[in-house]
C-alpha positions in Angstrom: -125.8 -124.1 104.7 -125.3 -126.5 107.7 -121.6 -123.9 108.6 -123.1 -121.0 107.8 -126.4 -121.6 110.2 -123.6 -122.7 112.7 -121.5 -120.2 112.6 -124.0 -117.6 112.7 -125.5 -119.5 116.2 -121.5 -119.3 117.7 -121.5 -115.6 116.6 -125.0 -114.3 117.9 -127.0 -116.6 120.1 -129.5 -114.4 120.9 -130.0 -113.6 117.1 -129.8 -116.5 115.4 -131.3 -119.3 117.6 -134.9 -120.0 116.8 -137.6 -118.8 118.3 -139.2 -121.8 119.0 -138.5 -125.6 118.9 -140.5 -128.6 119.1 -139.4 -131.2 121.6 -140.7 -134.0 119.3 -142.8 -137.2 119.5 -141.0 -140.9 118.3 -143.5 -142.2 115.8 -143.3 -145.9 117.1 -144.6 -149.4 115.5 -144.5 -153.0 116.7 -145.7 -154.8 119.7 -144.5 -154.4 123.6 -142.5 -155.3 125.3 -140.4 -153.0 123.5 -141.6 -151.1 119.9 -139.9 -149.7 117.2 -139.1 -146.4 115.8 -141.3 -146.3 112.7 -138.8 -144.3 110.3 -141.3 -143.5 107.3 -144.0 -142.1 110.0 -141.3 -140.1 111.6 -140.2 -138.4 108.1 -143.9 -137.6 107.9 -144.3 -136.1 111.4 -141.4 -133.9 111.1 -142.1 -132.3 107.5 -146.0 -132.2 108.8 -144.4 -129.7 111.6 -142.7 -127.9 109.1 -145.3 -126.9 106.9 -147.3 -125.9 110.5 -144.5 -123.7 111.0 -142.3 -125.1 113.3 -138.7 -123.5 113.1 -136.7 -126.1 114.9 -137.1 -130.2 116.0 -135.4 -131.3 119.2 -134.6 -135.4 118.5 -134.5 -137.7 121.5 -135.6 -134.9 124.1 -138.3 -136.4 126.7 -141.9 -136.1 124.9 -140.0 -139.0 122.4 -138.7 -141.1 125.2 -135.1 -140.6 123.8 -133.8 -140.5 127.6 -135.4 -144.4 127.1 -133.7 -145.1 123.7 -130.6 -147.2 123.6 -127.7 -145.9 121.5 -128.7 -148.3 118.8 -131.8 -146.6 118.3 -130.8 -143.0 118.7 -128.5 -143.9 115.8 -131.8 -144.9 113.7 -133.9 -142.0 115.3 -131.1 -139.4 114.1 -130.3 -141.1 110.8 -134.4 -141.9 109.5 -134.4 -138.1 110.6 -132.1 -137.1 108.3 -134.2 -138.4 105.5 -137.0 -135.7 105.9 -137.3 -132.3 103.7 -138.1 -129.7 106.5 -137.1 -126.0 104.0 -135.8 -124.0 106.8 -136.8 -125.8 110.1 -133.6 -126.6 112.0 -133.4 -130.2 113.5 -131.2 -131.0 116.7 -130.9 -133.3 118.6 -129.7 -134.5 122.2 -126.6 -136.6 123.3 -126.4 -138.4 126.4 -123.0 -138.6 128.9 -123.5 -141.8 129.7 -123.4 -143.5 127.2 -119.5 -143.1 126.7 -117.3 -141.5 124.2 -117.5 -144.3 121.7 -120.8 -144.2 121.5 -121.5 -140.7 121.6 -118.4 -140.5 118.9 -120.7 -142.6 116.5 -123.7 -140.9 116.9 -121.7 -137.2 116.0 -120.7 -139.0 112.8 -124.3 -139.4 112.1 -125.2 -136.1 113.0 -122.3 -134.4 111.0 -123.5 -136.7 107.9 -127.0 -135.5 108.5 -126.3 -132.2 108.6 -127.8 -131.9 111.7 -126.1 -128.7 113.5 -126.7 -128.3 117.0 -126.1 -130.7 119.6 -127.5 -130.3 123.3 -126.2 -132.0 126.3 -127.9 -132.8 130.2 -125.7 -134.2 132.9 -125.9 -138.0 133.1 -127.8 -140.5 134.4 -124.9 -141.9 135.9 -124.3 -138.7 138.3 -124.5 -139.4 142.0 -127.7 -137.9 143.8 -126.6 -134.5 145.5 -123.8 -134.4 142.9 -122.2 -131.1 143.2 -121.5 -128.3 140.3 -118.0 -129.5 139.8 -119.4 -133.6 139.1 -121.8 -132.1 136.9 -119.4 -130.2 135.2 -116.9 -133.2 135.0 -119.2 -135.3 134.0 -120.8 -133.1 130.8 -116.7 -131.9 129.6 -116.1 -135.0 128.1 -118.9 -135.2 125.6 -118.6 -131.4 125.1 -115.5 -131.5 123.9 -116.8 -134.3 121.3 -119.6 -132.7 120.2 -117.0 -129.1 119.8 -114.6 -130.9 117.7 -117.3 -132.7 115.7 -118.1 -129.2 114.5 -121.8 -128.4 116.4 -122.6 -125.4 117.7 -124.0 -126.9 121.6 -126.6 -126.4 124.1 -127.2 -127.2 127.5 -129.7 -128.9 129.3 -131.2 -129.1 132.9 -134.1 -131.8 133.2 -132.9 -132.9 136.7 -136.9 -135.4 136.1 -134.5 -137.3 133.9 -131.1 -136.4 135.4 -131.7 -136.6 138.6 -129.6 -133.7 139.1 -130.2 -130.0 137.8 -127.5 -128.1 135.6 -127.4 -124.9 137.4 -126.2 -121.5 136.3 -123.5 -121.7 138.0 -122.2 -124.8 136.6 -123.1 -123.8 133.4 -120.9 -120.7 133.9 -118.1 -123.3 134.7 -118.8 -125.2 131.5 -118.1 -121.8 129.2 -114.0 -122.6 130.6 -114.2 -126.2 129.2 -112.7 -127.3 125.6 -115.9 -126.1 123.5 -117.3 -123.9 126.2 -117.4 -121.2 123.4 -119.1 -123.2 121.1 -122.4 -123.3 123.5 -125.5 -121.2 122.6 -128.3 -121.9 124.4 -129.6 -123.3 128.0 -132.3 -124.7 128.0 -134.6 -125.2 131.6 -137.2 -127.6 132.2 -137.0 -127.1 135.8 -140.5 -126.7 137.6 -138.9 -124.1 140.1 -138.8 -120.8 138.1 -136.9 -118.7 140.3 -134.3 -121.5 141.1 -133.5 -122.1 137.4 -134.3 -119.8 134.4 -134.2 -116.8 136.8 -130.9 -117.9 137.8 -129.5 -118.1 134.0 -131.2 -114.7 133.0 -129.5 -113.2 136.0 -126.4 -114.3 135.4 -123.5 -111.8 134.4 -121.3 -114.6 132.9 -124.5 -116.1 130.5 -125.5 -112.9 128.9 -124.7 -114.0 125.1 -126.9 -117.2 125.6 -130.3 -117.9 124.6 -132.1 -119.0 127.8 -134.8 -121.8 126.4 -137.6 -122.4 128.4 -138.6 -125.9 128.6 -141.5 -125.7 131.7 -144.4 -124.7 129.9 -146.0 -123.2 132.8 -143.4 -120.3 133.0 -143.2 -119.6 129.6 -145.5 -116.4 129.8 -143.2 -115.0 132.4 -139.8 -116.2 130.8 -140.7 -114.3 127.7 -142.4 -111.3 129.7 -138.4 -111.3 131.1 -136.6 -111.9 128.0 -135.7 -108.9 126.7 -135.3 -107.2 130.5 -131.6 -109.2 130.0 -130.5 -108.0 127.3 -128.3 -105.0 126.7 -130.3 -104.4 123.4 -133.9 -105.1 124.7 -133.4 -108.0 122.8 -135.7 -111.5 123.6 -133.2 -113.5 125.6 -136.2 -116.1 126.0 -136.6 -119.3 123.7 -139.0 -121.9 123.4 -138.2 -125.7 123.4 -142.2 -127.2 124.4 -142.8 -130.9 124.9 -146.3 -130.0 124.5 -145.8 -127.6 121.5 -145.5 -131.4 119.4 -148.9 -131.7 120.3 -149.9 -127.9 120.3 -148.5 -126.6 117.2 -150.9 -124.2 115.7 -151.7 -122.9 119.5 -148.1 -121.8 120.1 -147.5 -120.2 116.8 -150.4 -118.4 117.9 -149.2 -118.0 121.7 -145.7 -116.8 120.1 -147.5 -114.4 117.9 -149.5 -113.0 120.3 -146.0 -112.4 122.8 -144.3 -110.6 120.0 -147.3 -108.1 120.6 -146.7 -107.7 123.8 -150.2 -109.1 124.2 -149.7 -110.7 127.7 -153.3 -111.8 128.7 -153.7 -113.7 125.6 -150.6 -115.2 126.1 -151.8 -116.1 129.4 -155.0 -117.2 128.2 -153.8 -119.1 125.7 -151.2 -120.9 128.0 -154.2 -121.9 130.2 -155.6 -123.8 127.2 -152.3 -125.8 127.0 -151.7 -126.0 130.3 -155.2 -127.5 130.7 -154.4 -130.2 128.3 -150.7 -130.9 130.1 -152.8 -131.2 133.4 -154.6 -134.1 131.4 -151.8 -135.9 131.1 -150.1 -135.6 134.1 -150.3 -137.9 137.1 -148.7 -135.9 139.4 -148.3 -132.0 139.7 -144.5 -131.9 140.2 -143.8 -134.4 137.3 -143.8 -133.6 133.5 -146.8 -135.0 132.0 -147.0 -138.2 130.0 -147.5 -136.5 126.8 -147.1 -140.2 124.8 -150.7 -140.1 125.7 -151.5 -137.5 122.9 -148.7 -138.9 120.5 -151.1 -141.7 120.5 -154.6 -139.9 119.9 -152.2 -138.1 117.0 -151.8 -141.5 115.5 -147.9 -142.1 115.5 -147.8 -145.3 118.1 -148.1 -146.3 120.9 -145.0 -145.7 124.0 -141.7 -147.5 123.5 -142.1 -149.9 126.5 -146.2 -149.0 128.1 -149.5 -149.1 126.8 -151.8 -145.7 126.8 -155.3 -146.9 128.5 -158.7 -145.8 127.0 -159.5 -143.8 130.4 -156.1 -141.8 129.7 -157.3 -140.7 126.3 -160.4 -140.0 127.3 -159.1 -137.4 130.0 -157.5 -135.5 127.3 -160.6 -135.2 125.2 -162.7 -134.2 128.7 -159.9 -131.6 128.9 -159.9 -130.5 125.3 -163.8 -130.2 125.4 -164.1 -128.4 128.7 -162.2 -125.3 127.4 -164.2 -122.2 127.4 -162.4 -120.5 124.5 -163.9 -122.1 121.0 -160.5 -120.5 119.3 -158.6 -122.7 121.9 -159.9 -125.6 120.7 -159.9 -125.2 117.0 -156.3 -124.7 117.3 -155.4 -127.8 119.4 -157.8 -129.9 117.6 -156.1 -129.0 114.3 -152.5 -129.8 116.4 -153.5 -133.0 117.5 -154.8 -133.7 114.1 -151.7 -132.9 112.7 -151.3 -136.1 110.5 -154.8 -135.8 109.3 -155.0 -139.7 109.1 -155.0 -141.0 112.9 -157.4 -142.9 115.5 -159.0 -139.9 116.4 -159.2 -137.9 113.2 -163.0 -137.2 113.2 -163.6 -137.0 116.5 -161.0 -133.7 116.6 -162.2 -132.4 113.2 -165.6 -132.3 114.9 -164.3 -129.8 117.7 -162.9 -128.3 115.4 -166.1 -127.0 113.5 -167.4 -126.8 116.9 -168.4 -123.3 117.8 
């Protein structure tokens, strides 16, 4: 099943990728000043998104703190993840340059023996700031080549909050000439500047067979309003990889519905409701929010090295209350409730059956 999914990815991108993945929470356990991945909570969390419809699992992507993880850790992460029955959803995960080939060889054998098929990849950590195209490039072609020869089909990713540096288009182009380039798929963008980065990919002559993920959840009206504009076939060119959407589930099944209709102002409307909770949790307006914040009103732990105060939850709840939309809330209530047995569980069932 694992080759088959694969090789249909390599074959058709646009296709074959999944609509929509969930950049997933790290159900956590323990005490600071550094917790523990709590492996029977995560099995849990990710058949729970399963049978709420999810069709893919990013592992170790931001909203999880993976970019915090040591190697040692992302080994559990990916292994314990392996261990949940998730029917059709498709789990990937993310790999890391810097943290070498012997590493990165090691967690590929744990991917491979979890059947795990697609493998995305930022620039590192370890990349000068200002680093150009080509360092980028040179410094993703080693563990590209790993993940090629390990058998994954391979996306890219642009996060320059955690990188420090973006992946453009351009280098991305540069990256389909590397050993594995034609084993990429996707590119995905969490880049706040929409014109400077997902624009840049759709517009691009050399990435027309990829799937362009969006990963700023701001633009994702716009990204799928432009989706099928770039494709030869009308078809959508746009995916979805949400941080939020682990929080938001039942809302962007909706949201996703309601864009397959060509419904655009609920989509926007919708996306407000979202976007109001994100604002929540964020600090600052340029910065990705600090969704642990609603990982922990969902019940799976507190963050891997911080503690979530009572005044941050309570600005989520303020948000989540001060919707106007009585659907909007029923549908992130139920998301947020998604274990059914957290901290929080009857305060959200009661805006639930809120009218």
């Amino acid at each position: 099943m694992t080759t088959k999914f694969i090789d249909s990815l390599i074959a058709n991108p646009i296709g074959a990728y999944p609509a929509a993945t969930v950049a997933c929470f790290d159900p956590t356990r323990g005490d600071l000043p550094r917790r523990q991945l709590d492996p029977e909570r995560l099995v849990a969390y990710l058949e729970n998104l399963s049978h709420a419809g999810a069709g893919a699992v990013l592992l170790a992507a931001s909203t999880g703190q993976g970019h915090l993880r040591t190697v040692d850790e992302l080994a559990e992460w990916f292994a314990a993840a392996g261990n949940a029955k998730v029917g059709p959803m498709v789990k990937m995960a993310l790999l890391r340059p810097e943290d070498g080939e012997e590493a990165n060889a090691r967690l590929l054998d744990i991917l491979v023996e979890q059947e795990i098929p697609v493998v995305f990849i930022r620039p590192g950590t370890n990349l000068p700031s200002g680093a150009s195209d080509h360092d980028v490039v040179e410094n993703m072609a080693p563990l590209l080549k790993q993940a090629a020869d390990a058998g994954r089909a391979i996306g890219v990713y642009s996060i320059s909050d955690v990188s420090g540096v973006p992946l453009t288009a351009a280098a991305t182009e540069q990256l389909l000439y590397k050993p594995g380039g034609d084993r990429i798929v996707a590119a995905k963008v969490t880049e706040a500047d929409y014109a400077a980065s997902t624009q840049q990919y759709l517009d691009s002559p050399q990435l027309t067979r990829l799937k362009i993920v969006q990963g700023w959840d701001p633009h994702l009206a716009q990204a799928l309003q432009d989706g099928p504009k770039y494709d030869i076939e009308g078809r959508q060119r746009v995916g979805v990889t949400s941080g939020p959407m682990s929080l938001a589930v039942y809302q962007y099944n909706y949201l996703l519905k309601a864009a397959a209709a060509q419904r655009w102002n609920e989509v926007a409307q919708s996306q407000a409701a979202v976007s109001t909770i994100f604002a929540a949790m964020q600090d600052d307006p340029n910065k990705f929010a600090d969704l642990q914040r609603a990982k922990v009103i969902m019940g799976l732990g507190q963050p891997l090295t911080s503690e979530v105060t009572d005044e941050q939850i309570n600005r989520v709840f303020e948000a989540l209350e001060s919707l106007p939309r009585g659907e909007d809330r029923r549908r992130l209530a139920w998301s947020l409730d998604l274990m059914e047995d957290g901290p929080y569980h009857e305060r959200l069932m009661a805006l639930a059956a809120a009218t």
